[in-house]
N, CA, C and O atoms as a GROMACS GRO file, in nm:
protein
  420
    1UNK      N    1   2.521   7.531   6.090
    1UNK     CA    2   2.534   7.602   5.964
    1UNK      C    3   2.682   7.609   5.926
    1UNK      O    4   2.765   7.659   6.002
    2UNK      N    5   2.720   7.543   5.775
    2UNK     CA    6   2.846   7.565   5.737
    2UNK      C    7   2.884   7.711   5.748
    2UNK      O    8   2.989   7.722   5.811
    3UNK      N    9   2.850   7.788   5.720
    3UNK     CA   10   2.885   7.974   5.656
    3UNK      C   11   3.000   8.014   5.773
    3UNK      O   12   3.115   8.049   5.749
    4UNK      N   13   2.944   8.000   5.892
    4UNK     CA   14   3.099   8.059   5.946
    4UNK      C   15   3.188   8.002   5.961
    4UNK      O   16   3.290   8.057   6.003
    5UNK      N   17   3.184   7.880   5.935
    5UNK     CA   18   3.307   7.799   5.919
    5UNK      C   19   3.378   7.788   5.797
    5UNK      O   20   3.450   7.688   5.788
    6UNK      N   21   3.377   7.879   5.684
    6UNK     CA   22   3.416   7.918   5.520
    6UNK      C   23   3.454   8.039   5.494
    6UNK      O   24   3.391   8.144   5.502
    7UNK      N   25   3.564   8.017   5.460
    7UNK     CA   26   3.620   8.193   5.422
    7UNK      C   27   3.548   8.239   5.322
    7UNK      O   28   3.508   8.164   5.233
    8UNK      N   29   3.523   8.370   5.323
    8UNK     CA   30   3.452   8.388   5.225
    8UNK      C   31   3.471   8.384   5.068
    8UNK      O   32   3.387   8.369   4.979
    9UNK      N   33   3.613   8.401   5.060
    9UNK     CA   34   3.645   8.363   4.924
    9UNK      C   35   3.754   8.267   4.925
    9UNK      O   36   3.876   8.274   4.908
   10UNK      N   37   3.642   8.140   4.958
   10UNK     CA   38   3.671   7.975   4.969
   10UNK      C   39   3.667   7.981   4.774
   10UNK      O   40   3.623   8.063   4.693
   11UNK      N   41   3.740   7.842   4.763
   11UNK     CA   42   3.716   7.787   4.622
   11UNK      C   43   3.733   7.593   4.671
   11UNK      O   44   3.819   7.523   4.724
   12UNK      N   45   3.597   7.574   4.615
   12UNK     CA   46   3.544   7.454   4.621
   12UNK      C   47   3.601   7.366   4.456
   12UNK      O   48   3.545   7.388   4.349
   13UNK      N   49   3.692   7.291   4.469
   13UNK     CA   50   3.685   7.180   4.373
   13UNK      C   51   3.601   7.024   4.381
   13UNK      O   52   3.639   6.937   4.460
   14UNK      N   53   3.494   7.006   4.295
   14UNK     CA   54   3.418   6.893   4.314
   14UNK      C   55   3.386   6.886   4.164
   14UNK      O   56   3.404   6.967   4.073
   15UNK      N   57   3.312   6.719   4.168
   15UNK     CA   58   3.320   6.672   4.029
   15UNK      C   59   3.223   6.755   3.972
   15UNK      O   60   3.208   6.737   3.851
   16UNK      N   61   3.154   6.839   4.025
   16UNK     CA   62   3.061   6.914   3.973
   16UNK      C   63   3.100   7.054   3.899
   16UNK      O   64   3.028   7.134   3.839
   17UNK      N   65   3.221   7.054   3.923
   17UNK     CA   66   3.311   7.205   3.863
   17UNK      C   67   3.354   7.256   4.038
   17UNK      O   68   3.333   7.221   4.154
   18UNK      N   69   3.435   7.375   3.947
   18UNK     CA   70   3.494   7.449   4.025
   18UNK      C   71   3.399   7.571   4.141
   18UNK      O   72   3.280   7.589   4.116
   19UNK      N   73   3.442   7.619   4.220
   19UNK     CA   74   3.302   7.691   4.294
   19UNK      C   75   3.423   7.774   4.381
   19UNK      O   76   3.517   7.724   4.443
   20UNK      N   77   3.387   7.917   4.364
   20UNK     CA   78   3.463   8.031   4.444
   20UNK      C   79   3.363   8.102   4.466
   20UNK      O   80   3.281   8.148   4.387
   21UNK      N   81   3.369   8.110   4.572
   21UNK     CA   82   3.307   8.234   4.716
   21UNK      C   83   3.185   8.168   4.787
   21UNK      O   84   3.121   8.073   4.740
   22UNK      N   85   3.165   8.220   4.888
   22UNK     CA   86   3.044   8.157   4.898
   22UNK      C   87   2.917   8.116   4.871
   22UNK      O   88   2.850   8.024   4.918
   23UNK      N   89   2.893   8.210   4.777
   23UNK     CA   90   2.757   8.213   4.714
   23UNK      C   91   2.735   8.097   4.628
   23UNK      O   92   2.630   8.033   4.621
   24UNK      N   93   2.876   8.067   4.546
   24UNK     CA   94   2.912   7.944   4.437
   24UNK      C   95   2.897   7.812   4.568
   24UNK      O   96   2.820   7.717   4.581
   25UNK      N   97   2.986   7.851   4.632
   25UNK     CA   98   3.018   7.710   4.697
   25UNK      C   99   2.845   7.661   4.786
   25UNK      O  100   2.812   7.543   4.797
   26UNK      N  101   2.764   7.767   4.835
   26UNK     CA  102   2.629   7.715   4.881
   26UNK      C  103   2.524   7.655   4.811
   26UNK      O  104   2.437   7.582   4.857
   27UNK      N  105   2.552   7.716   4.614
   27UNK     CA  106   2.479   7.671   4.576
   27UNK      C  107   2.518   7.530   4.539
   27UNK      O  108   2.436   7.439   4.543
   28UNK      N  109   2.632   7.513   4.507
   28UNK     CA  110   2.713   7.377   4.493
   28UNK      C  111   2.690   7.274   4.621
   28UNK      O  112   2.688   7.152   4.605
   29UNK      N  113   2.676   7.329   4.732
   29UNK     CA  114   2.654   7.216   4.851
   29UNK      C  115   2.471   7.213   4.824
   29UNK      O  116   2.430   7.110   4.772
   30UNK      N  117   2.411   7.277   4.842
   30UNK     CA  118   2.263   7.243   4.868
   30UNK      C  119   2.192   7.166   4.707
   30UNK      O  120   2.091   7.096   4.705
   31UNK      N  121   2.276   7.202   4.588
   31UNK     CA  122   2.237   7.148   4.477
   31UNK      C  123   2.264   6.992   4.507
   31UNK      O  124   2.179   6.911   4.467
   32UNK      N  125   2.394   6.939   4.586
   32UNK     CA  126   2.404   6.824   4.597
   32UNK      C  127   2.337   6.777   4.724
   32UNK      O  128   2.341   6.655   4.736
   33UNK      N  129   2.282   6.837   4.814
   33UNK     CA  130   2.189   6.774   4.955
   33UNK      C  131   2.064   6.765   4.858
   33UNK      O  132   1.977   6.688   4.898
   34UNK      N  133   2.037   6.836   4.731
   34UNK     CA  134   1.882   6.796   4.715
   34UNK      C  135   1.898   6.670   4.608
   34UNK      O  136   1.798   6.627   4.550
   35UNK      N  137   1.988   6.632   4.593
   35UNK     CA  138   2.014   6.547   4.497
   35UNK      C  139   2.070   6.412   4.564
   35UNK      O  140   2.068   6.307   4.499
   36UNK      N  141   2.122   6.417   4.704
   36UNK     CA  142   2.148   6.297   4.748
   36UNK      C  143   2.047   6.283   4.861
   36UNK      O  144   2.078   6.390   4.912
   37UNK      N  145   1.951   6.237   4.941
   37UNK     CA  146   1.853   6.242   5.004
   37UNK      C  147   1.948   6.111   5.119
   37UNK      O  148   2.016   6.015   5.084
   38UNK      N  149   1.914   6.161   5.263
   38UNK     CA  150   1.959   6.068   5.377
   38UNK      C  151   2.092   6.031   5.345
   38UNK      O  152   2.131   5.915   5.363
   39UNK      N  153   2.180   6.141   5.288
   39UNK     CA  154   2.316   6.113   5.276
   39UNK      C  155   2.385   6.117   5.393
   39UNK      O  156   2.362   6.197   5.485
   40UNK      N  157   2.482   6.021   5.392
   40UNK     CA  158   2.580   5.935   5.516
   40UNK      C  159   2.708   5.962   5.423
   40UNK      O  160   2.712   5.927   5.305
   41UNK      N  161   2.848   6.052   5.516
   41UNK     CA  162   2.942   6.117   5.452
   41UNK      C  163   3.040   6.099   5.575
   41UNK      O  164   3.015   6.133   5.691
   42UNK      N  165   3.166   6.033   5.525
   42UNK     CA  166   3.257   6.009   5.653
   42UNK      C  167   3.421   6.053   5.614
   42UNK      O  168   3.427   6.045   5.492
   43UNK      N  169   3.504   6.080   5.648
   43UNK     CA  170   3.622   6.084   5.591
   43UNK      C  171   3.694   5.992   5.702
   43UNK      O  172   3.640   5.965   5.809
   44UNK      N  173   3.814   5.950   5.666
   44UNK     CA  174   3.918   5.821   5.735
   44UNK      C  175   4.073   5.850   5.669
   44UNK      O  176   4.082   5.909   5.562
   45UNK      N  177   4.183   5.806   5.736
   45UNK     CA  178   4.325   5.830   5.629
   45UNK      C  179   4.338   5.974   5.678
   45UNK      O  180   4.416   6.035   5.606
   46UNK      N  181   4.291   6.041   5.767
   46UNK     CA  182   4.349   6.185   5.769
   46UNK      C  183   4.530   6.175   5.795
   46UNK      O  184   4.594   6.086   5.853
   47UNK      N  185   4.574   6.286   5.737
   47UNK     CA  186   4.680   6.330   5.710
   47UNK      C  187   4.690   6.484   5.692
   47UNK      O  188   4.637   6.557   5.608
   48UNK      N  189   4.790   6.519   5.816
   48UNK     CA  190   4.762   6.652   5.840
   48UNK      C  191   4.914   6.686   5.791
   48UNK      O  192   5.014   6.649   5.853
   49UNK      N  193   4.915   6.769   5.656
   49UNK     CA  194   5.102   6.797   5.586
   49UNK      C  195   5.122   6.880   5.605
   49UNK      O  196   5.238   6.908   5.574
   50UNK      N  197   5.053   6.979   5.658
   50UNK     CA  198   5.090   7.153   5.710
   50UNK      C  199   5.045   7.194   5.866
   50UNK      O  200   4.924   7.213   5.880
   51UNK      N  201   5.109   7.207   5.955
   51UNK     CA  202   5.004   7.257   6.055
   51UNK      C  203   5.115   7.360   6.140
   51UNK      O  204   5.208   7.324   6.212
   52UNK      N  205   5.066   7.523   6.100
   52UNK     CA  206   5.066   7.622   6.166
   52UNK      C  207   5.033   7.690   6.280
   52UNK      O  208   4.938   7.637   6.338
   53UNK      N  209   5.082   7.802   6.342
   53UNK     CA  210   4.946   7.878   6.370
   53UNK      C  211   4.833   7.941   6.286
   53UNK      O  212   4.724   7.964   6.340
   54UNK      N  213   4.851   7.967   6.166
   54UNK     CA  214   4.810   8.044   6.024
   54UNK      C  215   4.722   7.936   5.997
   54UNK      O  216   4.604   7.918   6.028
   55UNK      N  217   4.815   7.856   5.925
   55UNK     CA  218   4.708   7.716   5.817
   55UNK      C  219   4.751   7.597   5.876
   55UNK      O  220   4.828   7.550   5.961
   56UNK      N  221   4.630   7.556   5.758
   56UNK     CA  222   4.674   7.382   5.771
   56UNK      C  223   4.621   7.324   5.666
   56UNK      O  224   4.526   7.378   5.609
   57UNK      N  225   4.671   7.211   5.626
   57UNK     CA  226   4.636   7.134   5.545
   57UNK      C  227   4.645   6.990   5.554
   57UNK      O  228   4.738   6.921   5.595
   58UNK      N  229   4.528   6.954   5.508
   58UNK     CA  230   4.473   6.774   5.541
   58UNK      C  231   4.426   6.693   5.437
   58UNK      O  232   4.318   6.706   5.378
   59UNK      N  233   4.525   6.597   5.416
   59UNK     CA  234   4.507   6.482   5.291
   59UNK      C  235   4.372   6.434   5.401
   59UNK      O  236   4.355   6.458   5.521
   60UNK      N  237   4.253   6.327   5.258
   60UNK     CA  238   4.171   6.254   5.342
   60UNK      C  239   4.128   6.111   5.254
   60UNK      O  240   4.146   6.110   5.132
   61UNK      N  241   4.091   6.031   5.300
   61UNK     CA  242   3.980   5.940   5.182
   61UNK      C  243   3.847   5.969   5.259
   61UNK      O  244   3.835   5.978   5.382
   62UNK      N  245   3.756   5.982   5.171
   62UNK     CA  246   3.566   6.019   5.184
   62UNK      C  247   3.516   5.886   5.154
   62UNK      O  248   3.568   5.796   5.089
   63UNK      N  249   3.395   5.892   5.221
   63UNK     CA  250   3.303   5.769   5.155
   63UNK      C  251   3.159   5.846   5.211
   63UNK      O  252   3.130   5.890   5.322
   64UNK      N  253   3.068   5.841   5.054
   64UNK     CA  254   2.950   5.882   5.087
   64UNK      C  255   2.839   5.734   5.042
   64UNK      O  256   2.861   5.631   4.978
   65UNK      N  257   2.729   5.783   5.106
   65UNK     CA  258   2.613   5.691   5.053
   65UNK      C  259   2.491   5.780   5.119
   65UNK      O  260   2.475   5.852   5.217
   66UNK      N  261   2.396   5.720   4.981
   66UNK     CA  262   2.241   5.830   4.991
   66UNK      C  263   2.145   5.739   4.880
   66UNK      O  264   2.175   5.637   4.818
   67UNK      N  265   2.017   5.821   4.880
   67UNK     CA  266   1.947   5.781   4.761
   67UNK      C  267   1.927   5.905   4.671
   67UNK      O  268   1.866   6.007   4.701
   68UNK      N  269   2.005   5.872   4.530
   68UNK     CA  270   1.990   5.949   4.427
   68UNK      C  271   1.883   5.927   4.351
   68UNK      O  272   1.887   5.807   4.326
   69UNK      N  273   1.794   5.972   4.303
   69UNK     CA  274   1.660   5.953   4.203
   69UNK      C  275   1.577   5.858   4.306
   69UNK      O  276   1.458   5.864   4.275
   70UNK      N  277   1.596   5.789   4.395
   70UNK     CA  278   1.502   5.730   4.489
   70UNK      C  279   1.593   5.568   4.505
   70UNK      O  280   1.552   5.478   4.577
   71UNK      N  281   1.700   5.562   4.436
   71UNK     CA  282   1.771   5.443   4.434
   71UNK      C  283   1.906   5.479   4.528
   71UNK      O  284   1.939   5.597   4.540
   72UNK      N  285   1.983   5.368   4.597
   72UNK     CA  286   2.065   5.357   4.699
   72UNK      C  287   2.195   5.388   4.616
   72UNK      O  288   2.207   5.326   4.510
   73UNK      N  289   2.302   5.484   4.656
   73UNK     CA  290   2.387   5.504   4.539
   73UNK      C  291   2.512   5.545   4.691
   73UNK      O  292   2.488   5.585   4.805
   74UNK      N  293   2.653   5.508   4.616
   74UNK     CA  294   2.761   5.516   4.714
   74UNK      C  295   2.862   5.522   4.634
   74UNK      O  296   2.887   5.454   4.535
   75UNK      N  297   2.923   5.610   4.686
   75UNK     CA  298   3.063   5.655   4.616
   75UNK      C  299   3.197   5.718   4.729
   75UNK      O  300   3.181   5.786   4.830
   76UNK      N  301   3.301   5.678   4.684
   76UNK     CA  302   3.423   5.718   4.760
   76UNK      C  303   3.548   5.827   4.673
   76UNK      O  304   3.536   5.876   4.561
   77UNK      N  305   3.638   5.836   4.749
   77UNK     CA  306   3.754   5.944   4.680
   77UNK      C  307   3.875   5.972   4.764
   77UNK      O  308   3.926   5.899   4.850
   78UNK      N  309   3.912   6.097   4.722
   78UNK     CA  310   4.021   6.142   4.836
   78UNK      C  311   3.981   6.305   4.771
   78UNK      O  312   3.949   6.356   4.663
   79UNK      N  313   4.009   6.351   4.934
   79UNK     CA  314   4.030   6.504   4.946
   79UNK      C  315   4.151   6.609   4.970
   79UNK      O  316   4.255   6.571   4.917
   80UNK      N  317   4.156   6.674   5.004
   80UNK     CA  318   4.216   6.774   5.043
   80UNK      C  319   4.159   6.890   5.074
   80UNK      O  320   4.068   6.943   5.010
   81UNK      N  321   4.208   6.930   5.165
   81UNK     CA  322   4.122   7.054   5.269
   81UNK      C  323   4.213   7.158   5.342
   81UNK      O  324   4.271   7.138   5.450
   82UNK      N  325   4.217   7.264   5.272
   82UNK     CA  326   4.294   7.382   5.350
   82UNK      C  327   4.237   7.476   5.420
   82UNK      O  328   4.125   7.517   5.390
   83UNK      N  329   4.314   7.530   5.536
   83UNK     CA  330   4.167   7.632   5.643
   83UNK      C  331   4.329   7.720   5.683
   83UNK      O  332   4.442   7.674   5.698
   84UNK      N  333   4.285   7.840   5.689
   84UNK     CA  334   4.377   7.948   5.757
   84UNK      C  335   4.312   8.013   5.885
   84UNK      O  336   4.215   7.962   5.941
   85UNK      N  337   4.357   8.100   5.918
   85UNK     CA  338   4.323   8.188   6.092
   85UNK      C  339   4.275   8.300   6.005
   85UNK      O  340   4.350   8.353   5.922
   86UNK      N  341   4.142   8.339   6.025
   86UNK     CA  342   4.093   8.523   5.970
   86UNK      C  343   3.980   8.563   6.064
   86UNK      O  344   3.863   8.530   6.084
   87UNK      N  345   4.098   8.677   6.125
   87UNK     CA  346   4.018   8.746   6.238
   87UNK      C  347   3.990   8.634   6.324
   87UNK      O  348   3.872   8.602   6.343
   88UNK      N  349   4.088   8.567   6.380
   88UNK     CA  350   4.137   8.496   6.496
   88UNK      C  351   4.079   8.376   6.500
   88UNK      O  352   4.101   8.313   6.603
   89UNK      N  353   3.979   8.301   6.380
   89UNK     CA  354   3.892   8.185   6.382
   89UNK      C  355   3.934   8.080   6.279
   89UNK      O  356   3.913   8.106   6.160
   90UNK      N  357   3.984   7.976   6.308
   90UNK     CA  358   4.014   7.869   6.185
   90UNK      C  359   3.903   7.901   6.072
   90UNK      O  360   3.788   7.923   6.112
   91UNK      N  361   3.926   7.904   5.951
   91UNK     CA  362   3.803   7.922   5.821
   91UNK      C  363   3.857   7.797   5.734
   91UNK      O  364   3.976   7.773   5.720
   92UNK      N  365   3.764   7.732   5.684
   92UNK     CA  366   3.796   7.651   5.557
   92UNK      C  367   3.812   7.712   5.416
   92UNK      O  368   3.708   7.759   5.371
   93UNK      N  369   3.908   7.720   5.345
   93UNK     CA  370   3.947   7.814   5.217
   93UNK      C  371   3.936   7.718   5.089
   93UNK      O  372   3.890   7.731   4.976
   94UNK      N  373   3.997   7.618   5.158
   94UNK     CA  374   3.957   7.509   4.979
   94UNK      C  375   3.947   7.354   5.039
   94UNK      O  376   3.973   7.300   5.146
   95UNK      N  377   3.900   7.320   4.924
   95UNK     CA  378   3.832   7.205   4.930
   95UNK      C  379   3.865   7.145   4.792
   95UNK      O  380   3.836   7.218   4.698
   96UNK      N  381   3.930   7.008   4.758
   96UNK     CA  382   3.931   6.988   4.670
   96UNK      C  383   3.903   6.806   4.696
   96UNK      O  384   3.967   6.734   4.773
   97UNK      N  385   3.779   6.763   4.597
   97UNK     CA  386   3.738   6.586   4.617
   97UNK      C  387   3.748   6.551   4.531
   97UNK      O  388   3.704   6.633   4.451
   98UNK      N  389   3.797   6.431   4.464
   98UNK     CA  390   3.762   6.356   4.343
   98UNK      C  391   3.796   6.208   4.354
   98UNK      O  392   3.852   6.138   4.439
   99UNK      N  393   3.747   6.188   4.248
   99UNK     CA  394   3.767   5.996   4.277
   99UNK      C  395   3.901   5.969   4.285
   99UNK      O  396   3.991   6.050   4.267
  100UNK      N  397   3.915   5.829   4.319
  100UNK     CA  398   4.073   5.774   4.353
  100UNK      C  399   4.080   5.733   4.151
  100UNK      O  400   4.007   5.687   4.063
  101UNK      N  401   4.190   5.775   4.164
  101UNK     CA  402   4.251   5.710   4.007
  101UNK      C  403   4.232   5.537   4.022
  101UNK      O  404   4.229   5.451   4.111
  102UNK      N  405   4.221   5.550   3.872
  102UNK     CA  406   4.184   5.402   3.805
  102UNK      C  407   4.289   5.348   3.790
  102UNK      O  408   4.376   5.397   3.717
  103UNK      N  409   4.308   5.224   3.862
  103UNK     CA  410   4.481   5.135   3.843
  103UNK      C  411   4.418   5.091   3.692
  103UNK      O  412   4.307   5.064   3.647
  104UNK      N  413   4.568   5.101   3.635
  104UNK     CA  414   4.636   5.044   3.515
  104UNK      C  415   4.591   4.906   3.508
  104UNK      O  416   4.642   4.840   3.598
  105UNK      N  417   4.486   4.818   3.405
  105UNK     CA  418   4.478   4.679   3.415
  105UNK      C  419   4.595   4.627   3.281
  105UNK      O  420   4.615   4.508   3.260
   0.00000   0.00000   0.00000
């Protein structure tokens, strides 16, 4: 179960909008598990630009694949992911994914 691994007033950036606290951010994850079916989700390129005892923060590139509407659908990006120490346990606080920018033709 994600929940104890999320601060509670996480803020989720995804192409789907913005999502603060948990309640936003669960309905935002399970709206997209019922919408991608046998989804396969990997990240690669980690890059860790902050690392504390407190926080941290981690550049990433994602690559997902699933079946959307019953058809095979795959998509990639880059992330970013910040987690602090509360009440002595790493928590994930934000989350931010979106596609890689479109080179200039």
């Amino acid at each position: 179960m994600l929940v104890p691994l999320i601060s509670p007033d996480c803020t989720f950036w995804f192409s789907s909008g913005s999502h603060h606290g948990l309640d936003e951010a669960r309905l935002a994850f399970e709206k997209t598990w019922d919408n991608i079916r046998e989804e396969e989700y990997g990240i690669n390129n980690e890059v860790w630009i902050i690392e504390t005892a407190e926080g941290a923060v981690c550049t990433y590139s994602f690559k997902w694949s699933g079946l959307v509407g019953g058809e095979r659908r795959s998509g990639s990006g880059r992330g970013t992911s910040c987690f602090r120490v509360e009440d002595g346990e790493w928590k994930l606080m934000h989350e931010h994914l979106s596609p890689f920018p479109v080179s200039p033709t």
